[in-house]
C-alpha positions as a Markdown table, in Angstrom:
| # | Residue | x | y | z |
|---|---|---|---|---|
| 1 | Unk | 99.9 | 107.9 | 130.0 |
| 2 | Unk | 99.9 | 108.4 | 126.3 |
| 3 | Unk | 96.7 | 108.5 | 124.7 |
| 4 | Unk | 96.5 | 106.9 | 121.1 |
| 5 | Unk | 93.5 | 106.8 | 118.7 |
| 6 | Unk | 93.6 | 104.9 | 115.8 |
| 7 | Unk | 90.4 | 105.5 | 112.8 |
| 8 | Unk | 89.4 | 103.1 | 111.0 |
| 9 | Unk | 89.9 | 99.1 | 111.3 |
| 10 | Unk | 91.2 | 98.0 | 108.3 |
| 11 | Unk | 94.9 | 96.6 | 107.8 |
| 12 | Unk | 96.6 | 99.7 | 108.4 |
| 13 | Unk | 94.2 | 100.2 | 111.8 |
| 14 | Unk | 94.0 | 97.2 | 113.1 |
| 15 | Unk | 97.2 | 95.9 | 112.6 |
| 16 | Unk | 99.0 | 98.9 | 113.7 |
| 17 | Unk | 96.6 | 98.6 | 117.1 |
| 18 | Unk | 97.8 | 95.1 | 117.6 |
| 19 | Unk | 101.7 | 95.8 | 117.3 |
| 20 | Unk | 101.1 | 98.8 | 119.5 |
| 21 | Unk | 100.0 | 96.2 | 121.8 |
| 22 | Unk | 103.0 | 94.0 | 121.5 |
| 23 | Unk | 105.5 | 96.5 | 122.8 |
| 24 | Unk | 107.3 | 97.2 | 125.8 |
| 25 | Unk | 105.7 | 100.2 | 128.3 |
| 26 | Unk | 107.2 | 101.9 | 131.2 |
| 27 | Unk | 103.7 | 103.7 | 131.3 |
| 28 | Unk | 101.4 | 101.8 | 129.5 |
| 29 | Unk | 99.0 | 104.0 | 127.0 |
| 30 | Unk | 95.6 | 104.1 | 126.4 |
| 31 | Unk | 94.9 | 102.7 | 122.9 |
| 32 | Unk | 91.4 | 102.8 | 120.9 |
| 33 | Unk | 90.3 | 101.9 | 118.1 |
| 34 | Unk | 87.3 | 103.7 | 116.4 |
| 35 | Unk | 85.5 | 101.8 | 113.0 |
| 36 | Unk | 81.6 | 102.1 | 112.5 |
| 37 | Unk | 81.7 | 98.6 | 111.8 |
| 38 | Unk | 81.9 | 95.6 | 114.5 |
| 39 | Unk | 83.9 | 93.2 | 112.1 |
| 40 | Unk | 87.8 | 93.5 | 110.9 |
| 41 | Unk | 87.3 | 92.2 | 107.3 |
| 42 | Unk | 89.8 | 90.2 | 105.6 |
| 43 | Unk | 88.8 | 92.1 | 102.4 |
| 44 | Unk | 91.4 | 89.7 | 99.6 |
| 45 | Unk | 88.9 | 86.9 | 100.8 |
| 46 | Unk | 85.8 | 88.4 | 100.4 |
| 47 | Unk | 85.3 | 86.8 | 97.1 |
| 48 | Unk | 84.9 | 83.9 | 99.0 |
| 49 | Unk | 82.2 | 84.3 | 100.8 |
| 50 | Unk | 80.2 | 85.4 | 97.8 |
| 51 | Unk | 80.9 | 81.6 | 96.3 |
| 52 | Unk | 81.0 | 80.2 | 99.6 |
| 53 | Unk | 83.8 | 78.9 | 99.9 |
| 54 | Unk | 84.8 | 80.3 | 103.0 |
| 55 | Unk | 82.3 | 81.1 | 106.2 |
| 56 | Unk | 82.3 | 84.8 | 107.8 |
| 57 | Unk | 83.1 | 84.3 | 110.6 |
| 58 | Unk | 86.8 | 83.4 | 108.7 |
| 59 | Unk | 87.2 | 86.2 | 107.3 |
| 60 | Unk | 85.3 | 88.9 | 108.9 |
| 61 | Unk | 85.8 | 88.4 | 112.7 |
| 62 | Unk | 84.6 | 90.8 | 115.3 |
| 63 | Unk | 86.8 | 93.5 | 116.3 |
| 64 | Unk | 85.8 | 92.5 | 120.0 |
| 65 | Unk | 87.2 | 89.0 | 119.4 |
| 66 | Unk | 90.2 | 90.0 | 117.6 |
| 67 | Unk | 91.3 | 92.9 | 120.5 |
| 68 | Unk | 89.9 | 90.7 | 123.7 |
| 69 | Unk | 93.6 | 89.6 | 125.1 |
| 70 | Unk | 95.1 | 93.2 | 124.0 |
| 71 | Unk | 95.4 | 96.2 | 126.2 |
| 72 | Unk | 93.8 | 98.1 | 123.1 |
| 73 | Unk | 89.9 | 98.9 | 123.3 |
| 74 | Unk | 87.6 | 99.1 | 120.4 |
| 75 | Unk | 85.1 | 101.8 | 119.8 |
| 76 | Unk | 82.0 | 101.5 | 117.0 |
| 77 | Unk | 81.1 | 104.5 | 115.8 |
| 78 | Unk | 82.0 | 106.6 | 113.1 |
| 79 | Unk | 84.2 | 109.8 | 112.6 |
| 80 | Unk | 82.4 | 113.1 | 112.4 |
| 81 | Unk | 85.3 | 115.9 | 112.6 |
| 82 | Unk | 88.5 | 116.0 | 113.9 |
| 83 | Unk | 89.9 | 118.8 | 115.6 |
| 84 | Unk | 94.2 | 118.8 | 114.9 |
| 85 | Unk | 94.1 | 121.8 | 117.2 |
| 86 | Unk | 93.0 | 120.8 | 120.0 |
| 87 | Unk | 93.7 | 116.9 | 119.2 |
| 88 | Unk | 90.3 | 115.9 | 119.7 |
| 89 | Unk | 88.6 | 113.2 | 117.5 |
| 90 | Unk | 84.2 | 114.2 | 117.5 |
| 91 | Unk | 82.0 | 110.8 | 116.9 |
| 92 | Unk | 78.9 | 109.9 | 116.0 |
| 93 | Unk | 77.5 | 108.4 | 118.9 |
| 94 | Unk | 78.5 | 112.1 | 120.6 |
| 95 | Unk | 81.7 | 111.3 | 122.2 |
| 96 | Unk | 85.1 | 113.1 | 121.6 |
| 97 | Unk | 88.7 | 111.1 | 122.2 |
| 98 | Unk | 91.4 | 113.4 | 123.0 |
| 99 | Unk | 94.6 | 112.0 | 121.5 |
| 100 | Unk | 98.4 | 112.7 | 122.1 |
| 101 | Unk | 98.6 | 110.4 | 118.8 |
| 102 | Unk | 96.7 | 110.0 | 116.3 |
| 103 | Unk | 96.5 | 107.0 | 113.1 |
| 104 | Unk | 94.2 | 107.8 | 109.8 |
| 105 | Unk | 93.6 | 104.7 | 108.6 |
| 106 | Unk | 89.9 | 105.2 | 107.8 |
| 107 | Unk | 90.1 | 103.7 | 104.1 |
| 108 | Unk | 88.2 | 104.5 | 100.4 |
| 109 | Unk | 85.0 | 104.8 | 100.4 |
| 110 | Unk | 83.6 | 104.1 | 96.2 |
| 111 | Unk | 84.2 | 106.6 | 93.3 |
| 112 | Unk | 81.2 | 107.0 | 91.1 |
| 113 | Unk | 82.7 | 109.4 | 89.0 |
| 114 | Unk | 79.8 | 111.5 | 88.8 |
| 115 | Unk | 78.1 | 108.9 | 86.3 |
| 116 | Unk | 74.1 | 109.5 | 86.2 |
| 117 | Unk | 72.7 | 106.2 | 87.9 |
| 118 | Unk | 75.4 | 104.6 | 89.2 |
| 119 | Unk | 75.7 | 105.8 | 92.6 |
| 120 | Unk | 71.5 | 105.0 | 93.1 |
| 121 | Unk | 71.8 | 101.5 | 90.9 |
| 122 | Unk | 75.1 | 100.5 | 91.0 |
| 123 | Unk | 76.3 | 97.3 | 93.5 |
| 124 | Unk | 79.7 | 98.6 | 95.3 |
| 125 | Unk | 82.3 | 95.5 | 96.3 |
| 126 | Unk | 83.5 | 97.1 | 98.9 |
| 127 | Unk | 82.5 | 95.7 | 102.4 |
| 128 | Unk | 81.6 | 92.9 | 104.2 |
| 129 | Unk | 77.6 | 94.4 | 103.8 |
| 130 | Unk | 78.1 | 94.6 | 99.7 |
| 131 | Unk | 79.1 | 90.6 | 100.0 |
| 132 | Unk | 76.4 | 90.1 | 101.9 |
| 133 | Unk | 73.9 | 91.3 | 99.1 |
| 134 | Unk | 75.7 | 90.1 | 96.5 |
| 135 | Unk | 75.4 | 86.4 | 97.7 |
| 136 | Unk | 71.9 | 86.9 | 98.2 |
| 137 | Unk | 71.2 | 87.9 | 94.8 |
| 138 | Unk | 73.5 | 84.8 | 93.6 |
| 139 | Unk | 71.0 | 82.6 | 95.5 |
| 140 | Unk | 68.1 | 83.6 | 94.0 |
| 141 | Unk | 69.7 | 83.8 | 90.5 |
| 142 | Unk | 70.8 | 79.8 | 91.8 |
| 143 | Unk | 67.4 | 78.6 | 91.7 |
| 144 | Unk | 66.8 | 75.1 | 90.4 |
| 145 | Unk | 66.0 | 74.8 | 86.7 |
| 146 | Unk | 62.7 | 75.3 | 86.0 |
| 147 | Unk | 61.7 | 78.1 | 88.4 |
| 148 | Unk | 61.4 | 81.7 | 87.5 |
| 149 | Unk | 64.5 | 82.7 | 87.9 |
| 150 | Unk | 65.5 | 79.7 | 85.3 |
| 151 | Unk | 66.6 | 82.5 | 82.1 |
| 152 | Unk | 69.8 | 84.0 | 81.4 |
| 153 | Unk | 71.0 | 87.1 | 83.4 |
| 154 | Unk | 73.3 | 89.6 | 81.8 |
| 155 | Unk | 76.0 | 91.3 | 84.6 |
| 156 | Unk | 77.9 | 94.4 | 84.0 |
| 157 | Unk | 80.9 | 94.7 | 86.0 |
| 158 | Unk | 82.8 | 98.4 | 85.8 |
| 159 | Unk | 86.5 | 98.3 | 86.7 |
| 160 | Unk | 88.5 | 95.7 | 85.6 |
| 161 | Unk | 91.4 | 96.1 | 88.2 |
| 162 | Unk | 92.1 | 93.1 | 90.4 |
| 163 | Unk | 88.3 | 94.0 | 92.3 |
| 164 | Unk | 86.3 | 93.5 | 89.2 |
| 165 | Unk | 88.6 | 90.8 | 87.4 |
| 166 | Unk | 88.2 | 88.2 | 90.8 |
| 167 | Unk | 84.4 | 89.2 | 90.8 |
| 168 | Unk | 83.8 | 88.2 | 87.0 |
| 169 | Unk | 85.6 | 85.1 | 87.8 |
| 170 | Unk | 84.3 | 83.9 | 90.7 |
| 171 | Unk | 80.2 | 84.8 | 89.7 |
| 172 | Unk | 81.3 | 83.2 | 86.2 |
| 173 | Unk | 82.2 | 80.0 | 88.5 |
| 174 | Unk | 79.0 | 80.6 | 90.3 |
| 175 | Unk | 76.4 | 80.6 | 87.7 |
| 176 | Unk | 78.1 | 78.9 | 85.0 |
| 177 | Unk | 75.9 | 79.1 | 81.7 |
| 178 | Unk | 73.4 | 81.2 | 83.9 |
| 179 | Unk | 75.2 | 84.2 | 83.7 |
| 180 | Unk | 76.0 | 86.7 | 80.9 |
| 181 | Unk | 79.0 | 88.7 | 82.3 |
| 182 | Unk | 80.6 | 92.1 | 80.6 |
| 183 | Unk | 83.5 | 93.5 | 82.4 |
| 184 | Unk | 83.9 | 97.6 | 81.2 |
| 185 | Unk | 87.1 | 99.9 | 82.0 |
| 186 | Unk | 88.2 | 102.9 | 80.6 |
| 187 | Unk | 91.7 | 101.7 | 80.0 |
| 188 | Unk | 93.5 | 100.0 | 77.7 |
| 189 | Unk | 94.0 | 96.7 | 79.3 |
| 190 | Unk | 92.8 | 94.6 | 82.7 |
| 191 | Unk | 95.1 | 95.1 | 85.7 |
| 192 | Unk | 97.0 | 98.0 | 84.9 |
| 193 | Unk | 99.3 | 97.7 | 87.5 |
| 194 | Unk | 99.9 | 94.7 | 87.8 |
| 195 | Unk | 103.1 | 92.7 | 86.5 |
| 196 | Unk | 102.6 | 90.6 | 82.8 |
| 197 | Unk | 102.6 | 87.4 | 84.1 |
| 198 | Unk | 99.5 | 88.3 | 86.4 |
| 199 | Unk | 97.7 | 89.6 | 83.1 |
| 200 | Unk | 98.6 | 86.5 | 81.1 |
| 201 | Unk | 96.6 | 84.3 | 84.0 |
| 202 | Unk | 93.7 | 86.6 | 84.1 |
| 203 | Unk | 93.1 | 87.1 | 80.6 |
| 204 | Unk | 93.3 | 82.9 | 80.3 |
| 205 | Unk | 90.5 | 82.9 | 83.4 |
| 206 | Unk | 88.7 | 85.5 | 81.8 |
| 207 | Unk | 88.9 | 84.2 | 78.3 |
| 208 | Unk | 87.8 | 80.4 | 79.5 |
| 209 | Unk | 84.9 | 81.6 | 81.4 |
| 210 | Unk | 83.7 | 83.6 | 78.5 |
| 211 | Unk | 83.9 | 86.9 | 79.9 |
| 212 | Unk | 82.8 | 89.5 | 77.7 |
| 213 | Unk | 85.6 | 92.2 | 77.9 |
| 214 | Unk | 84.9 | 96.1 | 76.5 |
| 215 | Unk | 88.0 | 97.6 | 77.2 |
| 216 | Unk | 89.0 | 101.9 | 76.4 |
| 217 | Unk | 85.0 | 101.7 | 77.3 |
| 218 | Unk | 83.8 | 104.6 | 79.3 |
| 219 | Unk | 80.4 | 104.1 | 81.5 |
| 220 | Unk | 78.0 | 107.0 | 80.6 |
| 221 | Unk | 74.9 | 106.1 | 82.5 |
| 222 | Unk | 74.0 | 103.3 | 84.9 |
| 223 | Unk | 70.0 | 102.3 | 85.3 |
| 224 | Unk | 67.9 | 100.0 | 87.6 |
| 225 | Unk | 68.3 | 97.1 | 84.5 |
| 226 | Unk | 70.7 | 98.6 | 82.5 |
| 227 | Unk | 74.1 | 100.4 | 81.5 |
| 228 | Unk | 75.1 | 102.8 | 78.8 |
| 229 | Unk | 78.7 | 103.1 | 77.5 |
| 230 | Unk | 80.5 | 104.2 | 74.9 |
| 231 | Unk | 83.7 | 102.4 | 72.9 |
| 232 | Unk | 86.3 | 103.0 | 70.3 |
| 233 | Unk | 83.3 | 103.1 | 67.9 |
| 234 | Unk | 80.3 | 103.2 | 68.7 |
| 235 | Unk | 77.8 | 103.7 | 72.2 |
| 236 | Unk | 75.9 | 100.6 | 73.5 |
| 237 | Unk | 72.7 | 100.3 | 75.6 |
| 238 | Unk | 73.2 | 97.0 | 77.5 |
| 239 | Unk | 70.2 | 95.5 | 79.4 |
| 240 | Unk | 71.8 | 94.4 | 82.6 |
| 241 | Unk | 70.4 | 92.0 | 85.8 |
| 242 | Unk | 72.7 | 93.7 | 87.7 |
| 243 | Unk | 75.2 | 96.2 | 87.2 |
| 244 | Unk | 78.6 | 96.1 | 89.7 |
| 245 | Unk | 80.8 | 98.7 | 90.5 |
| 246 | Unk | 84.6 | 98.1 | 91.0 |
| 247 | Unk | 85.9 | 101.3 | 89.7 |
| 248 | Unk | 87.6 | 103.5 | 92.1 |
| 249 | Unk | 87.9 | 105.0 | 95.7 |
| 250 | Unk | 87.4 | 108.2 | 97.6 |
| 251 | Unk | 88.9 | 109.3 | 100.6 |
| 252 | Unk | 86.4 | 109.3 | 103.7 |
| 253 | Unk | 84.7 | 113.3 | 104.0 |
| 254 | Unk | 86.1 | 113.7 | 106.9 |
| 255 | Unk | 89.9 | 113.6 | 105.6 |
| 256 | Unk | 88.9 | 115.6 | 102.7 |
| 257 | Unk | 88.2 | 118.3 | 105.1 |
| 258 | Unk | 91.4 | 118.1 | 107.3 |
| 259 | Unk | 93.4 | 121.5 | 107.7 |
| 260 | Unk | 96.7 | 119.2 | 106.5 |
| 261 | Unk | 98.4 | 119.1 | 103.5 |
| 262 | Unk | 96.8 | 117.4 | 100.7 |
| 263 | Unk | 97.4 | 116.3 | 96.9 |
| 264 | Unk | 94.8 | 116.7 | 94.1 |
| 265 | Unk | 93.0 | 113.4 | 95.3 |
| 266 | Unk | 92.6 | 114.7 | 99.3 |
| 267 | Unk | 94.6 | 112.2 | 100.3 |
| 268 | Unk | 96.9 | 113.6 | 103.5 |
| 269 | Unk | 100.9 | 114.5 | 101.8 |
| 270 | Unk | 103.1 | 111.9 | 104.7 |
| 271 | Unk | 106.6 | 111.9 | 104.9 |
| 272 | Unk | 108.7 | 108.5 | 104.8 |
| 273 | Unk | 108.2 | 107.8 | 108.5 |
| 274 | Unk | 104.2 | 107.9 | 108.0 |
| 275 | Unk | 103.6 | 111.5 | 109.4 |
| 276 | Unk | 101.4 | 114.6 | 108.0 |
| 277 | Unk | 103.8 | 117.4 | 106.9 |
| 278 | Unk | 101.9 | 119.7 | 109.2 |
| 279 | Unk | 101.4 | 117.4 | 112.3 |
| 280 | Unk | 104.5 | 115.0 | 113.3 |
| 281 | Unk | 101.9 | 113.7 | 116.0 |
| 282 | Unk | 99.1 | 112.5 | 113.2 |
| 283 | Unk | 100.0 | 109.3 | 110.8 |
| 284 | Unk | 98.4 | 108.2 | 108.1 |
| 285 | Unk | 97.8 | 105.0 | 106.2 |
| 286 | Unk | 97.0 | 103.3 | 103.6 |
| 287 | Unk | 94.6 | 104.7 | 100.9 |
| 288 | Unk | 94.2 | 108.0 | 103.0 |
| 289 | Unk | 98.0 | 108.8 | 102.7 |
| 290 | Unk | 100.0 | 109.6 | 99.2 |
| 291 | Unk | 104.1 | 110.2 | 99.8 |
| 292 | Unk | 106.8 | 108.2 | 99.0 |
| 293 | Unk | 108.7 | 105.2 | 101.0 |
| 294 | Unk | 112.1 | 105.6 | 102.0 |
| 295 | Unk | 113.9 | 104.5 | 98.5 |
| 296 | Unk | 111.9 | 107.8 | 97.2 |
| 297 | Unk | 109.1 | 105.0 | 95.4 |
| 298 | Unk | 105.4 | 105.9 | 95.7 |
| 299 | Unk | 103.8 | 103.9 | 98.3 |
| 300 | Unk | 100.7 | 102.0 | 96.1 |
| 301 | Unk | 97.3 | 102.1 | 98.4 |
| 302 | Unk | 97.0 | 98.2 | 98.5 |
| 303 | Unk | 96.3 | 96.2 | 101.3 |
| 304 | Unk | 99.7 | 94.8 | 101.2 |
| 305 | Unk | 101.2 | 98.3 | 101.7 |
| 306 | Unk | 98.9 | 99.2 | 104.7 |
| 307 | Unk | 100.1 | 95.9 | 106.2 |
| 308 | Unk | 103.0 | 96.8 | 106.0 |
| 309 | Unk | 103.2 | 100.2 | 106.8 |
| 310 | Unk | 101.1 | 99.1 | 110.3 |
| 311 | Unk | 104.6 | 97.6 | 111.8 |
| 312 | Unk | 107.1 | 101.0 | 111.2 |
| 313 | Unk | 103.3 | 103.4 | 112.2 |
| 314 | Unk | 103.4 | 101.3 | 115.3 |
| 315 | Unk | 107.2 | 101.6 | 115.9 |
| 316 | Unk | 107.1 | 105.4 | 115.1 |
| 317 | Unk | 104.0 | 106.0 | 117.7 |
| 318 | Unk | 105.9 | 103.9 | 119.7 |
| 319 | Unk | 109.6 | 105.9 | 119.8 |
| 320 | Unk | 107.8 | 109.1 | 120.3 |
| 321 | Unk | 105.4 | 108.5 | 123.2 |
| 322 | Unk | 108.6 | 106.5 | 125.1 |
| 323 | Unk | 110.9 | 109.2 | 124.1 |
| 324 | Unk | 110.3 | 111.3 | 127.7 |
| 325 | Unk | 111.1 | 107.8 | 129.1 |
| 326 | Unk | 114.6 | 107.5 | 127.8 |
| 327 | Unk | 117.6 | 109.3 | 127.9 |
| 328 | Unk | 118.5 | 108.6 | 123.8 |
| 329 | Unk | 115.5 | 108.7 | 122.4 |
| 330 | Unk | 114.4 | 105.5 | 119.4 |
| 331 | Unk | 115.0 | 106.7 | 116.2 |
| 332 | Unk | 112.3 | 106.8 | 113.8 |
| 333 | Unk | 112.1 | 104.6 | 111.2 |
| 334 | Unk | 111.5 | 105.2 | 107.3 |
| 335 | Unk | 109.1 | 102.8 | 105.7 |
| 336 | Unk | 110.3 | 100.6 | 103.6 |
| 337 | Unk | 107.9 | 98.9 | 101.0 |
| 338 | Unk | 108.5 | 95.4 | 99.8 |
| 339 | Unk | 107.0 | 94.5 | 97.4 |
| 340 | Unk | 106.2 | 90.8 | 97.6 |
| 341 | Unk | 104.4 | 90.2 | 94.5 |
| 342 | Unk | 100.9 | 89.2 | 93.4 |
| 343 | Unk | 97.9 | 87.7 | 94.0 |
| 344 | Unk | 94.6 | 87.2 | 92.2 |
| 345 | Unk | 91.7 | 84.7 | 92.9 |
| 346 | Unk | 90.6 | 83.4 | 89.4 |
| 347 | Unk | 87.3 | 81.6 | 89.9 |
| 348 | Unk | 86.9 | 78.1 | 92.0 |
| 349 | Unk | 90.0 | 76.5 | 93.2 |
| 350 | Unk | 91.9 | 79.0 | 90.5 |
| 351 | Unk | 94.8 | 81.3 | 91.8 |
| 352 | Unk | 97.4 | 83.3 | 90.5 |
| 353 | Unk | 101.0 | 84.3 | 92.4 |
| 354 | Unk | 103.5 | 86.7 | 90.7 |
| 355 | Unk | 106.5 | 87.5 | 92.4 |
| 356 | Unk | 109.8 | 87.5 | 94.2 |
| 357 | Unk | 111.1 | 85.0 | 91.4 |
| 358 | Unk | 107.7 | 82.7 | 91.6 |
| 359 | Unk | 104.9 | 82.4 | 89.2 |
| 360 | Unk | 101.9 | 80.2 | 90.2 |
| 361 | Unk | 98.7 | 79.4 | 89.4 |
| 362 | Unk | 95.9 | 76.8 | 88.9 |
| 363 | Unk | 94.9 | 74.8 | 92.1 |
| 364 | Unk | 98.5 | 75.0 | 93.4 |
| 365 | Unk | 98.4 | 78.7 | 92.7 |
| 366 | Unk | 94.9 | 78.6 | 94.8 |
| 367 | Unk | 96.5 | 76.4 | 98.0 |
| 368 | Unk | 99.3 | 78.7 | 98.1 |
| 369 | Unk | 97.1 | 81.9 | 98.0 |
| 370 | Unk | 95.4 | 80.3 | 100.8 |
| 371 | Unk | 98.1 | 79.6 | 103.1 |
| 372 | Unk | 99.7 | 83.2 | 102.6 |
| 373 | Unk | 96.9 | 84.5 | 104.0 |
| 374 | Unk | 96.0 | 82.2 | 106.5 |
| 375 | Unk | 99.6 | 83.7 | 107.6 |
| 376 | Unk | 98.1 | 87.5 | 107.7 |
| 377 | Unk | 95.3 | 86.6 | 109.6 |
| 378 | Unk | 94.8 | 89.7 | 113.0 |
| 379 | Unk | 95.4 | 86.8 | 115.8 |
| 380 | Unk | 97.1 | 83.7 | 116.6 |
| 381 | Unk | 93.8 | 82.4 | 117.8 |
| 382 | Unk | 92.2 | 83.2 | 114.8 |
| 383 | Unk | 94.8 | 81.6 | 112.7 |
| 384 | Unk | 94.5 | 78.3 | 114.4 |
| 385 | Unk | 90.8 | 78.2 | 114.1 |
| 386 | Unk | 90.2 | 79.0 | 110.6 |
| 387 | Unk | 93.5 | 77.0 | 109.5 |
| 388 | Unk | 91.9 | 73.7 | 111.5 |
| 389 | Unk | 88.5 | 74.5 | 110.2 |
| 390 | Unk | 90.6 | 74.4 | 106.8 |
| 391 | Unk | 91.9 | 71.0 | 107.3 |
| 392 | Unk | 89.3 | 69.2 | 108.7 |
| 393 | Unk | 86.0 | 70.4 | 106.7 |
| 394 | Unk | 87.0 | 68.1 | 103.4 |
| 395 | Unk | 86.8 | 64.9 | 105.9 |
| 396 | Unk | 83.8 | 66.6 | 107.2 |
| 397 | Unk | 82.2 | 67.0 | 103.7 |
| 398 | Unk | 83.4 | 63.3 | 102.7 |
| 399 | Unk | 81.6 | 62.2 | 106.0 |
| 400 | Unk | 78.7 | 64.0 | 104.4 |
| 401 | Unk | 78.4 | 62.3 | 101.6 |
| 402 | Unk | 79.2 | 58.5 | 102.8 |
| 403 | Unk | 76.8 | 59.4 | 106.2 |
| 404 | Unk | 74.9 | 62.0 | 106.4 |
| 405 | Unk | 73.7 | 61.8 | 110.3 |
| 406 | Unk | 77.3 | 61.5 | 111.7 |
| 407 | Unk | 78.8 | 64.4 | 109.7 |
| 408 | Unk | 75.9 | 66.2 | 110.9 |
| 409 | Unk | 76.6 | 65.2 | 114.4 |
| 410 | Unk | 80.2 | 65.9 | 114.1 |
| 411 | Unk | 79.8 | 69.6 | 113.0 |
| 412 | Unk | 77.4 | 70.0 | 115.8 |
């Protein structure tokens, strides 16, 4: 029985845990998933639970849930050392997993950059517990006219990739003329990466919410109700509610530490078919891993890339551990990355799509964005119940309105 152990739950984790699942065993293998949180989180959609636009149960669903019809079991806790020696995984509740196989898929963890402040004031957007604090904040800063909280707050938001350019939009959305919001990067324009017509739609979002945008800005100190930074001309002491940090990653300590092959970043060198250089037995994913795909392009660490690099991981774990079972062993496969274009939430019921031939936004833009993901959900199941909840919550919300004690009835 071959024993796999996948770290860390993300897209590259869990997804590669749940194809693993799908496949055909002679002998079937002992699968576990470690993550020191209980819930996968859907993290393009996290923006909407800030606005609340979507619930979290929808987007964060319990790794319990997601893994309860699967052969694959899921382990909380979090990664303390692994020993590539003797293929033994140490964790914090005390236990070791010996592996025959083993998937890095642990994630980025956030990049202060060694900026005084920012690491003690600074609000990270990273997980499902940052979103959680961030929308209690918004409800206090919410409160009816007239209150105490009734003045105008000033938000600094530092990064303006796609993190920090969905964020501005959607709190813009949120507190309308409440909200005084400054988006600050280093660089030159928003959304480096990302392809003109994606730019174009986010400058237009950013631009009609009145965004304030500091751009070849660099952060030099972050404080309980302010941030320092420094432009083209001049440096600027701006008094700040709140002060957000979308900036950059970090890989996990524990990866940092690994005896494998690693590029000036830490992340683990990986061949085409997902393996270390060192270790054909340990994969690596997502924004742990740095090597090219199988057309010699850089593999980006997006969540589109870890989803699909889960499906060849899974394969390649797959053809090894059956390869004593057959007499002309499965090949392993190269990964291939598609790239499938785009996608950027731009405030309330505002989306934009790039790609493949197709450029969309606005409402339909904001529907389509919707249904793509409602596609890349972990589980049938899963996709049915949020895609029905979809569907039926505007009659529900009409019922509301018309009668108030039946729609409550019919949610109960």
């Amino acid at each position: 029985m071959s024993r796999i152990v996948i770290l860390g739950g993300g897209f590259g984790g869990l997804y590669t845990a749940l194809e693993l699942c799908q496949r055909s065993w002679e002998k079937p293998p002992q699968i576990t998933l470690v993550d020191r949180q209980n819930q996968f989180v859907f993290l393009p959609l996290l923006y909407e639970l800030i606005s609340g636009e979507m619930n979290e149960w929808e987007i964060a669903p319990t790794f319990q849930s997601v893994l309860a019809n699967t052969p694959a079991r899921w382990q909380q806790a979090e990664v303390t050392g692994i020993d590539v020696g003797d293929r033994r995984v140490s964790l914090s509740d005390g236990s070791d997993l010996d592996y025959d196989y083993l998937v890095v898929s642990l994630g980025g963890e956030t990049a202060y950059f060694d900026v005084p402040g920012a690491k003690e004031y600074a609000l990270p957007f990273r997980e499902l517990a940052d979103a959680k604090r961030l929308q209690e904040l918004l409800r206090q800063w919410q409160a009816p006219e007239g209150s105490e909280t009734d003045r105008t707050l000033t938000l600094a938001i530092v990064g303006a990739g796609p993190s920090g350019v969905e964020l501005a939009c959607k709190l813009a959305d949120c507190l309308g003329d409440r909200a005084d919001i400054h988006l600050i990067d280093r660089g030159h324009d928003i959304l480096q990466s990302f392809q003109t017509d994606s730019r174009a739609a986010a400058h237009r979002a950013l631009t009609e919410r009145c965004v304030h945008l500091h751009l070849n800005t660099q952060v030099l100190e972050v404080g309980a109700d302010f941030v320092r930074f420094r432009g083209t001309e001049a440096e600027t002491l701006l008094p700040a509610s709140a002060t957000l940090w979308t900036a950059g990653t970090t890989v996990a300590p524990v990866v940092q530490t690994l005896p494998l092959t690693r590029n000036k970043l830490h992340q683990l060198e990986i061949l085409p078919t997902l393996q270390t250089h060192d270790r054909p037995e340990i994969f690596a994913l997502g924004d742990n891993a740095a090597g090219s795909d199988a057309e010699g392009n850089p593999i980006p660490t997006t969540a589109q890339a870890a989803f699909q690099q889960a499906s060849y991981c899974a394969w390649n774990v797959w053809a090894l551990a059956t390869a004593s079972e057959k007499q002309s062993p499965r090949p392993l496969l190269p990964f291939r990355y598609l790239a499938l274009g785009e996608m950027l939430s731009l405030g309330a019921d505002n989306a934009s799509l790039s790609g493949l031939g197709m450029s969309l936004d606005g409402p339909l833009g904001y529907v389509t964005r919707r249904l793509v993901y409602l596609a890349r959900l972990p589980s049938l199941e899963h996709q049915m119940r949020v895609g029905w909840h979809w569907m039926t919550q505007p009659l529900l919300q009409g019922l509301e309105q018309l009668w108030p004690q039946a729609a409550a009835k019919s949610d109960r």
